[in-house]
N, CA, C and O atoms as CSV, one atom per row, in Angstrom:
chain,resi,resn,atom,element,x,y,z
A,1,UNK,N,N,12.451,-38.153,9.285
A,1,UNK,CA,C,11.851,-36.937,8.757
A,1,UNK,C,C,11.848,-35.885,9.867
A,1,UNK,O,O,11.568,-36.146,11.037
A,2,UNK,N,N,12.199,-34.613,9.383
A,2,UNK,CA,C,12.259,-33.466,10.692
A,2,UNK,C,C,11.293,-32.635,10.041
A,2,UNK,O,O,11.117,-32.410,8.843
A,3,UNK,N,N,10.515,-32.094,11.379
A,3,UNK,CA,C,9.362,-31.374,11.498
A,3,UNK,C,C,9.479,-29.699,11.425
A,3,UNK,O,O,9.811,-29.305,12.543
A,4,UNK,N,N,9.350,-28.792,10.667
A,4,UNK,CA,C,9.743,-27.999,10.647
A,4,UNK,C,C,8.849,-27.002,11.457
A,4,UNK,O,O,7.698,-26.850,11.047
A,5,UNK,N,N,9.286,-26.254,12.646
A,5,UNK,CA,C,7.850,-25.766,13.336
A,5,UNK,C,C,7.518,-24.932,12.200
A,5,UNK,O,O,6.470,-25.231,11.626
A,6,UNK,N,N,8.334,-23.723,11.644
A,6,UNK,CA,C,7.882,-22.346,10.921
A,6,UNK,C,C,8.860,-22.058,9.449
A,6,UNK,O,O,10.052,-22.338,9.318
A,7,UNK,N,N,8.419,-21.748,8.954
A,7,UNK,CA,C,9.351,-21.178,7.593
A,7,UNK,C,C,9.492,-19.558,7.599
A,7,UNK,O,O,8.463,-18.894,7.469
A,8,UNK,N,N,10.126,-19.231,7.674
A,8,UNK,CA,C,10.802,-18.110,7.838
A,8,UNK,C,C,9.848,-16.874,6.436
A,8,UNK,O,O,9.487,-17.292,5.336
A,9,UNK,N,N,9.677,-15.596,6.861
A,9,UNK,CA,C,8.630,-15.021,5.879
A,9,UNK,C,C,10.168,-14.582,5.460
A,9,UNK,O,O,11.225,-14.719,6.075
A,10,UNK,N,N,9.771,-13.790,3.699
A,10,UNK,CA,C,10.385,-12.891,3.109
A,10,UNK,C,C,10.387,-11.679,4.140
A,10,UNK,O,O,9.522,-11.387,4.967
A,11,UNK,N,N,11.317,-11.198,3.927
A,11,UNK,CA,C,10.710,-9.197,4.568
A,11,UNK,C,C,9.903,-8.979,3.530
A,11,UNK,O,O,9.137,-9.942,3.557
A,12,UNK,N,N,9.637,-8.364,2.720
A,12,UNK,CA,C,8.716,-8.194,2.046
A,12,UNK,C,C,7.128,-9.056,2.494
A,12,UNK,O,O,6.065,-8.462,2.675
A,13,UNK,N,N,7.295,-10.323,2.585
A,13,UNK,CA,C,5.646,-10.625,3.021
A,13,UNK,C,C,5.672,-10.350,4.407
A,13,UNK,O,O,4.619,-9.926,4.885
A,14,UNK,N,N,6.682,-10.504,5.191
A,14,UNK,CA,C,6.648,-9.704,6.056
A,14,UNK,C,C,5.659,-8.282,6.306
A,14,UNK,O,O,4.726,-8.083,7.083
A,15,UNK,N,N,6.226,-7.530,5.422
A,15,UNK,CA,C,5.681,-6.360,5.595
A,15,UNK,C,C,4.236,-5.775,5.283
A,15,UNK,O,O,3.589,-4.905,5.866
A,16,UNK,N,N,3.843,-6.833,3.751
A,16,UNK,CA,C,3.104,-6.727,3.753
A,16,UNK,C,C,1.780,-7.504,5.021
A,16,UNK,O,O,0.622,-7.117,5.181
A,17,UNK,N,N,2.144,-8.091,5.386
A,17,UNK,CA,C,1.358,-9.087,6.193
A,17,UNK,C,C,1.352,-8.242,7.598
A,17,UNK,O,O,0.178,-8.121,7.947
A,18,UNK,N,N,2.117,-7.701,8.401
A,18,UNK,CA,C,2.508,-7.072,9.562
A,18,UNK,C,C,2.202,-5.525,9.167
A,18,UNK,O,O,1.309,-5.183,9.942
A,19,UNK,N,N,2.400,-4.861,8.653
A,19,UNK,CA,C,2.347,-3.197,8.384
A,19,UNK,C,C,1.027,-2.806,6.924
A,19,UNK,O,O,0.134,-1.959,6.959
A,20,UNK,N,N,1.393,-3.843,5.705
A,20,UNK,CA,C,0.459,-2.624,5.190
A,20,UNK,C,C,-0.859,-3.340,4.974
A,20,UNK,O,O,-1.695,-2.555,4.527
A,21,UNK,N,N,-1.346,-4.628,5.149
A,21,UNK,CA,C,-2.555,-5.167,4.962
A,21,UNK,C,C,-3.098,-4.624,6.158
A,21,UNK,O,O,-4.070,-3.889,5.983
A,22,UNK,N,N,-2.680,-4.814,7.450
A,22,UNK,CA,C,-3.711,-4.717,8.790
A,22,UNK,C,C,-3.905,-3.208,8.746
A,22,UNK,O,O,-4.997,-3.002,9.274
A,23,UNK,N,N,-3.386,-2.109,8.383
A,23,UNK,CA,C,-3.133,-0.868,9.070
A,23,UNK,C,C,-3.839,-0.023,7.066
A,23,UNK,O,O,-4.382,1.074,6.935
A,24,UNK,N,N,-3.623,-0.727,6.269
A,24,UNK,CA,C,-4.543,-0.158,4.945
A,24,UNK,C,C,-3.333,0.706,4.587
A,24,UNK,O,O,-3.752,1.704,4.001
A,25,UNK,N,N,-1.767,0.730,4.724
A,25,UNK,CA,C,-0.856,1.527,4.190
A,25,UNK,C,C,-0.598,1.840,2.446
A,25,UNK,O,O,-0.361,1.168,1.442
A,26,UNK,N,N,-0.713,2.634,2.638
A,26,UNK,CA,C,-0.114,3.145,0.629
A,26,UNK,C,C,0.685,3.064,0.355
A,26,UNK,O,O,1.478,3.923,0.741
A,27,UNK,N,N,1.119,2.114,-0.426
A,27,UNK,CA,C,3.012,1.340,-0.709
A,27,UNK,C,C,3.498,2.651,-1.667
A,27,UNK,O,O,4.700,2.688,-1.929
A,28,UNK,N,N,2.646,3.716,-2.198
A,28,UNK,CA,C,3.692,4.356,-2.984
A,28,UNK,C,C,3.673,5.506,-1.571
A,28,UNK,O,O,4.572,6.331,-1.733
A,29,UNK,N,N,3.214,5.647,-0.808
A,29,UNK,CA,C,3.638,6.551,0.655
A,29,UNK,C,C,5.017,6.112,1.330
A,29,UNK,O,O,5.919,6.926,1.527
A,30,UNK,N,N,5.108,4.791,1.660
A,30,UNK,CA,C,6.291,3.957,2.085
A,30,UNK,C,C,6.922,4.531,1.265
A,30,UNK,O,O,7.380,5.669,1.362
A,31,UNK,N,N,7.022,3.673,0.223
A,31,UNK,CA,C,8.146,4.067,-1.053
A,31,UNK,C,C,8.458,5.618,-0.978
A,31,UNK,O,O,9.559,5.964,-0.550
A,32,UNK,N,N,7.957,6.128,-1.193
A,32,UNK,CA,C,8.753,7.557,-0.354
A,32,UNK,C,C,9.260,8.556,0.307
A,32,UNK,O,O,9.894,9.590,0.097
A,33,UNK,N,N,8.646,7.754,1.464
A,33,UNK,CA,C,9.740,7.680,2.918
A,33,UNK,C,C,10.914,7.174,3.025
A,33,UNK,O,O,11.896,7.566,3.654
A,34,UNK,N,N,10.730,6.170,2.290
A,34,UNK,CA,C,11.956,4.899,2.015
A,34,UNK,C,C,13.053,5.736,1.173
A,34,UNK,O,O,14.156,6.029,1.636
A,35,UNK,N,N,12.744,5.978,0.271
A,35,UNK,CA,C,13.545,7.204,-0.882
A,35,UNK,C,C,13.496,5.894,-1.627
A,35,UNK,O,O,14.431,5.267,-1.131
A,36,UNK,N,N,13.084,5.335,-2.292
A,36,UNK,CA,C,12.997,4.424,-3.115
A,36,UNK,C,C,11.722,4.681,-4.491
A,36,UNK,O,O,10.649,5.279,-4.417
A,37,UNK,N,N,12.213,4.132,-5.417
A,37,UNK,CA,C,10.928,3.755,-6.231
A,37,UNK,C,C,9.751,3.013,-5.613
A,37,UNK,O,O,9.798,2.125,-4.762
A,38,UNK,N,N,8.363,3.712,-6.384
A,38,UNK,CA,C,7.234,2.167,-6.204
A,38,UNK,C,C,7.820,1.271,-6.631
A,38,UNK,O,O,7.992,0.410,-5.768
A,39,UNK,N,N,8.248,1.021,-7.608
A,39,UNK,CA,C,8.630,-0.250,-8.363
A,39,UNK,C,C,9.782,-1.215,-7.767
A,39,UNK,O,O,9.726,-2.415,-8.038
A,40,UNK,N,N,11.074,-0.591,-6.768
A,40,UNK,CA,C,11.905,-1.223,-6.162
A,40,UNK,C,C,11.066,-1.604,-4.620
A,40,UNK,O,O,11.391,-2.612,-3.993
A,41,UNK,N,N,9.764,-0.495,-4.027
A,41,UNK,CA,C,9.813,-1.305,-3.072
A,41,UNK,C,C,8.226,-2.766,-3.272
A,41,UNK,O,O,7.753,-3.577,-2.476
A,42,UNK,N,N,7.976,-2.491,-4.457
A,42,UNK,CA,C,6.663,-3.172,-4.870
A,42,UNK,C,C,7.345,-4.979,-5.264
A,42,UNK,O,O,6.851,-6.082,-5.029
A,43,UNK,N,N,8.918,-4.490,-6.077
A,43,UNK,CA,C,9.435,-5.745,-5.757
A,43,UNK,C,C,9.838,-6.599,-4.034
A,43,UNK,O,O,9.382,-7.641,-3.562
A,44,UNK,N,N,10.842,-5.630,-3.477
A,44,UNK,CA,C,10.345,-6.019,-2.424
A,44,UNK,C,C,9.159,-6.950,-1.845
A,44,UNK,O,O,9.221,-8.061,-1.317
A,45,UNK,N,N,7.903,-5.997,-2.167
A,45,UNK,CA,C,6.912,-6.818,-1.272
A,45,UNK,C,C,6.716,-8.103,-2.129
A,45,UNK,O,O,6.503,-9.181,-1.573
A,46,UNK,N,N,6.781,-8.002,-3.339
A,46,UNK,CA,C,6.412,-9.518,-4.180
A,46,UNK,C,C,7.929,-10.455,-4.157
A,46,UNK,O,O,8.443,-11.186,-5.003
A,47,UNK,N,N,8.236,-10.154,-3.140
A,47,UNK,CA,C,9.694,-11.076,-2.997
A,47,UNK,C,C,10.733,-11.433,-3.933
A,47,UNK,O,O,11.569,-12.334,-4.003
A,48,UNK,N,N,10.330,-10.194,-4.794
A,48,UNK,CA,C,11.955,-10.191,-6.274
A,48,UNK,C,C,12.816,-9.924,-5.953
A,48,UNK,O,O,13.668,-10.508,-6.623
A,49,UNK,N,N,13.501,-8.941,-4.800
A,49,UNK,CA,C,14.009,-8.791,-4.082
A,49,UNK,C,C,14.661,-8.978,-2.864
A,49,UNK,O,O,14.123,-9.771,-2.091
A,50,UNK,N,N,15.944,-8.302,-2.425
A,50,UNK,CA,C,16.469,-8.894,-1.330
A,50,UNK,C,C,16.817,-7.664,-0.375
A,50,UNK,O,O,17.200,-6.523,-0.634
A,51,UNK,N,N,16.559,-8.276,0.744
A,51,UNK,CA,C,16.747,-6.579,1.916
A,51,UNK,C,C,18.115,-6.819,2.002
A,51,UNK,O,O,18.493,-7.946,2.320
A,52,UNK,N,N,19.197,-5.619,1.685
A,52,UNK,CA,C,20.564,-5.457,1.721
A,52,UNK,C,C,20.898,-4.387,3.262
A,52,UNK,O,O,20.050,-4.182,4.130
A,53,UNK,N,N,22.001,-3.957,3.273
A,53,UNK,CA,C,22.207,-3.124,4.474
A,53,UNK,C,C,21.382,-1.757,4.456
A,53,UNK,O,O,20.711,-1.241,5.350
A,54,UNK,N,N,21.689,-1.266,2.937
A,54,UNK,CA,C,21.145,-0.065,3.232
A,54,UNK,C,C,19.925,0.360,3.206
A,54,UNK,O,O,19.512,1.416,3.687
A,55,UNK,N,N,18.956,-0.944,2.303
A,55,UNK,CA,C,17.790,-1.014,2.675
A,55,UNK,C,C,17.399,-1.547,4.082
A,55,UNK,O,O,16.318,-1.061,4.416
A,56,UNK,N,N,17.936,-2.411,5.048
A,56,UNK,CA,C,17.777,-2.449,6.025
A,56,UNK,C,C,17.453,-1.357,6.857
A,56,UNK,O,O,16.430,-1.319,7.540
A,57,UNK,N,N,18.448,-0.321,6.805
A,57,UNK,CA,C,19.035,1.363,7.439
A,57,UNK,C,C,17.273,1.901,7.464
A,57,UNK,O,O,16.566,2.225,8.418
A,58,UNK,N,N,17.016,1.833,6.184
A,58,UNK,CA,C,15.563,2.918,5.391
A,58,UNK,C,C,14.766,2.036,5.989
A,58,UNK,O,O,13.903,2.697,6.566
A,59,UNK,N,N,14.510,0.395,6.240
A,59,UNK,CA,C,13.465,-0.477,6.724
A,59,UNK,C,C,13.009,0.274,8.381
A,59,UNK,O,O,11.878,0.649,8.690
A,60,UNK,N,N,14.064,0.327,9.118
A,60,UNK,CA,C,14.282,0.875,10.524
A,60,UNK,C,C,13.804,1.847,10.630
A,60,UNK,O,O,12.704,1.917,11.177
A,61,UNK,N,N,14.404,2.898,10.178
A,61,UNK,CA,C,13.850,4.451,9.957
A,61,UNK,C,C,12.665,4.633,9.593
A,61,UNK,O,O,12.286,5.777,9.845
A,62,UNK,N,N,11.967,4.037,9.139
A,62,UNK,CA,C,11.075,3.912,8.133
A,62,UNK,C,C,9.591,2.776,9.368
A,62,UNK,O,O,8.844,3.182,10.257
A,63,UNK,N,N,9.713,1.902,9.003
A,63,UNK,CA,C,9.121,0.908,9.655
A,63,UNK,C,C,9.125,0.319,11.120
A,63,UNK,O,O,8.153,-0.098,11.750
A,64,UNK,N,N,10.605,0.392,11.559
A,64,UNK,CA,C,10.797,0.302,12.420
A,64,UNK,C,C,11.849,-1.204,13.307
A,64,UNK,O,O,12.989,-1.263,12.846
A,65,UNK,N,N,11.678,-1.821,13.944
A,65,UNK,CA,C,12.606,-2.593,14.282
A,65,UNK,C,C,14.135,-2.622,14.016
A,65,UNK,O,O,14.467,-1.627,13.372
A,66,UNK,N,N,14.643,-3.027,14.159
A,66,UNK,CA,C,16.318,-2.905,13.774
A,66,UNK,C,C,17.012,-3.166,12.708
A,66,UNK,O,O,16.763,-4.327,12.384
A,67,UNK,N,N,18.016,-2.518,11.743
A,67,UNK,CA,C,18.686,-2.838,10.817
A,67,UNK,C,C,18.760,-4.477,10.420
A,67,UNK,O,O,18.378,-5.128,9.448
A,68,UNK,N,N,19.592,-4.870,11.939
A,68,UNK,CA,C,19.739,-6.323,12.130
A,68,UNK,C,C,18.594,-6.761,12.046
A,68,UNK,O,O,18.461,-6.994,10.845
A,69,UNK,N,N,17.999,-6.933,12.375
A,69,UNK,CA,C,16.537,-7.955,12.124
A,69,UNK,C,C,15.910,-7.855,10.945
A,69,UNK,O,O,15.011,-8.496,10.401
A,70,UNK,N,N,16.701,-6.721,10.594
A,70,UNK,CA,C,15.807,-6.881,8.943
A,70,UNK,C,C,16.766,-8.163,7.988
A,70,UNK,O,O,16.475,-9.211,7.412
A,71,UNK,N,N,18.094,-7.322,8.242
A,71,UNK,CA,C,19.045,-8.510,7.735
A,71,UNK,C,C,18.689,-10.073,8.290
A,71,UNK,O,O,18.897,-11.004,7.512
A,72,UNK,N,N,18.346,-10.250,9.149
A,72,UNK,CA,C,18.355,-11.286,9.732
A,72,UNK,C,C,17.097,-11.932,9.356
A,72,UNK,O,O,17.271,-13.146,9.249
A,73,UNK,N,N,15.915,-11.576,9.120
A,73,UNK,CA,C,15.126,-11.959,8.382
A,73,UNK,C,C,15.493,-12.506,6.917
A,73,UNK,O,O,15.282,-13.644,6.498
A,74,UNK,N,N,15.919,-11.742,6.430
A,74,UNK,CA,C,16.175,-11.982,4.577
A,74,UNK,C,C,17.077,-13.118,4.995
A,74,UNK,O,O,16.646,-14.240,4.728
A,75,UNK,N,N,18.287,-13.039,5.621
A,75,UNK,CA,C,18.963,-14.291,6.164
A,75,UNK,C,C,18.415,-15.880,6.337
A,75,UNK,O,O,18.820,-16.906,5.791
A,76,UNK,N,N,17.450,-15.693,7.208
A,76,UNK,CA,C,16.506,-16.614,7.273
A,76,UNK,C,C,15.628,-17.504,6.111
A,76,UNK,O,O,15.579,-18.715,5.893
A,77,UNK,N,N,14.986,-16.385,5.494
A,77,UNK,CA,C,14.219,-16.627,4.358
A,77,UNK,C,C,15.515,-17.755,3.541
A,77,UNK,O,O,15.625,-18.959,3.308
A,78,UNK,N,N,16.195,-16.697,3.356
A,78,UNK,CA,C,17.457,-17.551,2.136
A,78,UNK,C,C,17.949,-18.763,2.831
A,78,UNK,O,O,18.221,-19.750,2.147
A,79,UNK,N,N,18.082,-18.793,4.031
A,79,UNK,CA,C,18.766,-19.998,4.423
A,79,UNK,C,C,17.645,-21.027,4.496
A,79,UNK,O,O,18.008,-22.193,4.344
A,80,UNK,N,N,16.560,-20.844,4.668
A,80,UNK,CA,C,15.366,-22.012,4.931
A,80,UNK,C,C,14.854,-22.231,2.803
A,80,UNK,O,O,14.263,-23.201,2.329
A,81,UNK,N,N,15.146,-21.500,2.343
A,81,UNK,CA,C,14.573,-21.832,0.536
A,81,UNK,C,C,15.787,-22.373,0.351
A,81,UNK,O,O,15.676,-23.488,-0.159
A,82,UNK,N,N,17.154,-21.986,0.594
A,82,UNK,CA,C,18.441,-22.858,0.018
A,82,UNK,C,C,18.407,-24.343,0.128
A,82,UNK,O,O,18.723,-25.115,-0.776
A,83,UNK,N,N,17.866,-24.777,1.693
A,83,UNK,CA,C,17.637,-25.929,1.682
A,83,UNK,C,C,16.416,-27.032,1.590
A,83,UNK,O,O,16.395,-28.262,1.633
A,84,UNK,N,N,15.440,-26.044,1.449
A,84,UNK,CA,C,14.082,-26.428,1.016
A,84,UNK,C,C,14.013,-26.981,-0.258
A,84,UNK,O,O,12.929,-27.337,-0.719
């Protein structure tokens, strides 16, 4: 049996967990910074969704950290539920 230290978050709980719970953010404020719908980035946070490149681009600009790490997150997520 292998021990798994961590499971990898969604971006989305990500975000919510890191940016808008601690700090009290207004997801329809994000959402249009983002240029997005409430409703595309509300999926997002409830993990219906998947961070692609160009939402990555708007994550950065927007939130902050790097394109790549956003990708690389969602990466994660999918590769640790594929084999979960």
């Amino acid at each position: 049996m292998t021990f798994k230290e961590h499971n990898p978050l969604h971006p989305g709980e990500f975000i919510k967990r890191v940016y808008i719970d601690p700090f009290d953010l207004n997801v329809n404020d994000i959402a249009d910074k983002l240029g997005v719908t409430t409703a595309a980035f509300d999926n997002l946070l409830k993990c219906h969704s998947e961070v692609d490149k160009p939402m990555a681009l708007k994550l950065s600009k927007v939130l902050g950290r790097s394109p790549e790490s956003w990708l690389l997150m969602q990466n994660q997520f999918q590769k640790e539920n594929a084999e979960g």
